[in-house]
C-alpha positions as CSV (number, residue, x, y, z in Angstrom):
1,X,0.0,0.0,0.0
2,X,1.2,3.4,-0.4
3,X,0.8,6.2,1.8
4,X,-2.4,7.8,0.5
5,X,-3.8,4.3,0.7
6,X,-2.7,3.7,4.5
7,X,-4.6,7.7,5.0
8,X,-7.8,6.4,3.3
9,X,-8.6,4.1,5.9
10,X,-8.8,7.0,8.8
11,X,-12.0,7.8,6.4
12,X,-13.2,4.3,7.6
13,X,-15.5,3.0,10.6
14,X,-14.2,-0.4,12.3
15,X,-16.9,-2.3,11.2
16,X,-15.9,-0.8,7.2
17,X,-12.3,-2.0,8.2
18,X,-12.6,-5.0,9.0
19,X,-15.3,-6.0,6.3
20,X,-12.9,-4.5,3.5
21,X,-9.6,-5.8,4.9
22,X,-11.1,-9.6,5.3
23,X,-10.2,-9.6,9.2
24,X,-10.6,-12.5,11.2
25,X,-11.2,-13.0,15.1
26,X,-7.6,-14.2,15.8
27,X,-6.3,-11.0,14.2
28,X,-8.3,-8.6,16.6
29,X,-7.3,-7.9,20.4
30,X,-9.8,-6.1,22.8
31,X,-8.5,-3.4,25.3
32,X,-4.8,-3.0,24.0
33,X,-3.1,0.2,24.8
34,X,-0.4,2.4,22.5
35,X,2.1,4.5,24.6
36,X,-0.4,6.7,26.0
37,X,-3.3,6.0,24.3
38,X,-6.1,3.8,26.0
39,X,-8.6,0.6,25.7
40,X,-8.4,0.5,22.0
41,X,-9.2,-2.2,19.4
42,X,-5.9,-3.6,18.1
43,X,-6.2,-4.9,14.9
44,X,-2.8,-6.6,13.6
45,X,-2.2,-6.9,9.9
46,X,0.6,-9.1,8.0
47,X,4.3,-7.0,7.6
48,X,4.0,-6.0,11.4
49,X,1.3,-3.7,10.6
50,X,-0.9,-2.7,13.4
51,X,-4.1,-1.1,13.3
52,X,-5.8,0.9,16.6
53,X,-9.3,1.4,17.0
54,X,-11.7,3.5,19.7
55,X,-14.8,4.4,19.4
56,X,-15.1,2.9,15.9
57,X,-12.6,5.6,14.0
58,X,-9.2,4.4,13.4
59,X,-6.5,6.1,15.6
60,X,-3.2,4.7,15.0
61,X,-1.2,2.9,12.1
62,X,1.9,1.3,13.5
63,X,4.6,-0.2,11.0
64,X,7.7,-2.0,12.4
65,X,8.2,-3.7,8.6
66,X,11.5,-1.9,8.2
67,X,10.7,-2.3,4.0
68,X,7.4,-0.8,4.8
69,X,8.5,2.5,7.4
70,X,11.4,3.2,4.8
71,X,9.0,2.9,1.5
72,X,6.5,5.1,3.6
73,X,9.1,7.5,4.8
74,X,10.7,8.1,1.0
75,X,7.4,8.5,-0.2
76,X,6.7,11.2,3.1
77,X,10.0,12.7,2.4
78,X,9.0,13.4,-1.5
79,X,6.2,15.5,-0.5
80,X,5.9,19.4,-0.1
81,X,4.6,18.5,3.2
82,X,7.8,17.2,4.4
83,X,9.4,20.8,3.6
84,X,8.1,22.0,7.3
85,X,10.1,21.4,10.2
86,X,9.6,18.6,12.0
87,X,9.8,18.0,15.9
88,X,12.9,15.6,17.0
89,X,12.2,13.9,20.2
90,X,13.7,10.7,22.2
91,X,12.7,7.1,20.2
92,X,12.2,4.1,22.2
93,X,13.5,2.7,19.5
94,X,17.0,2.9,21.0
95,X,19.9,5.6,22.2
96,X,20.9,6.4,18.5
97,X,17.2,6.8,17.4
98,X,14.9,10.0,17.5
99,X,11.3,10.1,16.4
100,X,10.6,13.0,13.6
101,X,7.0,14.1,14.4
102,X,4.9,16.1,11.4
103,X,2.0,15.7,13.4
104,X,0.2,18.3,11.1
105,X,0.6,15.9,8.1
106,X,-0.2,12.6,10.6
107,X,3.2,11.1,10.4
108,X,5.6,10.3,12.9
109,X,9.5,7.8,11.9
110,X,11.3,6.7,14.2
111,X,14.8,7.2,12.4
112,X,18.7,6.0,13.3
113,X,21.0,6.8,10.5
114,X,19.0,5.8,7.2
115,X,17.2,2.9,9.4
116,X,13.5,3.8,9.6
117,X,12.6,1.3,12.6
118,X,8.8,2.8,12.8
119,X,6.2,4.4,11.2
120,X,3.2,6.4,13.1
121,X,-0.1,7.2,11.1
122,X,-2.5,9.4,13.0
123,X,-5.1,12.0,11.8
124,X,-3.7,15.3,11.5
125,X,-3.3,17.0,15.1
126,X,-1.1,19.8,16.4
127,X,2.2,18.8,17.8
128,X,0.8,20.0,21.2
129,X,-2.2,17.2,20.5
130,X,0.4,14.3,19.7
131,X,3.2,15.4,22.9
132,X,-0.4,15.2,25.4
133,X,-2.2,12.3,23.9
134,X,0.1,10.2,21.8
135,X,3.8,10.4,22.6
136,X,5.0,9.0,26.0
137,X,8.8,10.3,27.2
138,X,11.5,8.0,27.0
139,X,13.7,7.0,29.8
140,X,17.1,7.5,29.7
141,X,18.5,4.7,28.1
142,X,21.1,2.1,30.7
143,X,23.5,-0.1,29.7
């Protein structure tokens, strides 16, 4: 899927979803949580693709697939969006990493060196919105 594709399905209900996207039982997990983020539907896709659901409107797209974040991020970083600074915070995706937050184009990578180990889809928010509701501080990293 390409980027546009992933942002389509914020346009879809759950029950749209998982009609659409063939989803069985075993794929679904009931009162999940995503950093600070709440009981929320987890839906989990093939390619460590994870989908997160409350109140029927889709409110997360996590991709670990390192071939998936990187396509994702190219096709990001080809856009006039990426041309805005984006914020650089702490990744706990390890001491080199830092997440690079556009959160009002709805993306957020996780990035150390040309590695892209995470991909965030959201619905557009201000950066305020995502450091409140989404994005939980990372602890200092110990060896």
């Amino acid at each position: 899927m390409k980027l546009n594709d992933y942002k389509h399905c914020f346009n879809l209900s759950y029950d749209q979803f998982i009609s659409q996207h063939n989803i069985h039982g075993s794929q679904i997990q009931e009162n999940r949580r995503y950093e600070k983020m709440t009981n929320l539907i987890l839906v989990e896709m093939s390619d460590d693709q994870f989908f997160f659901f409350k109140d029927s409107k889709l409110k997360m797209i996590y991709i670990s697939n390192d071939v998936v974040a990187k396509q994702l991020w190219a096709e990001f970083k080809n856009t006039t969006e990426a041309n805005t600074p984006g914020k650089i915070v702490r990744s706990r995706a390890g001491k080199t990493a830092n997440q690079i937050i556009f959160a009002g184009s709805g993306i957020t990578a996780s990035i150390a060196g040309n590695d892209v180990a995470f991909i965030e889809l959201y619905p557009t928010c201000s950066l305020q919105d995502y450091l409140e509701n989404i994005y939980s501080e990372v602890q200092p990293f110990i060896r």
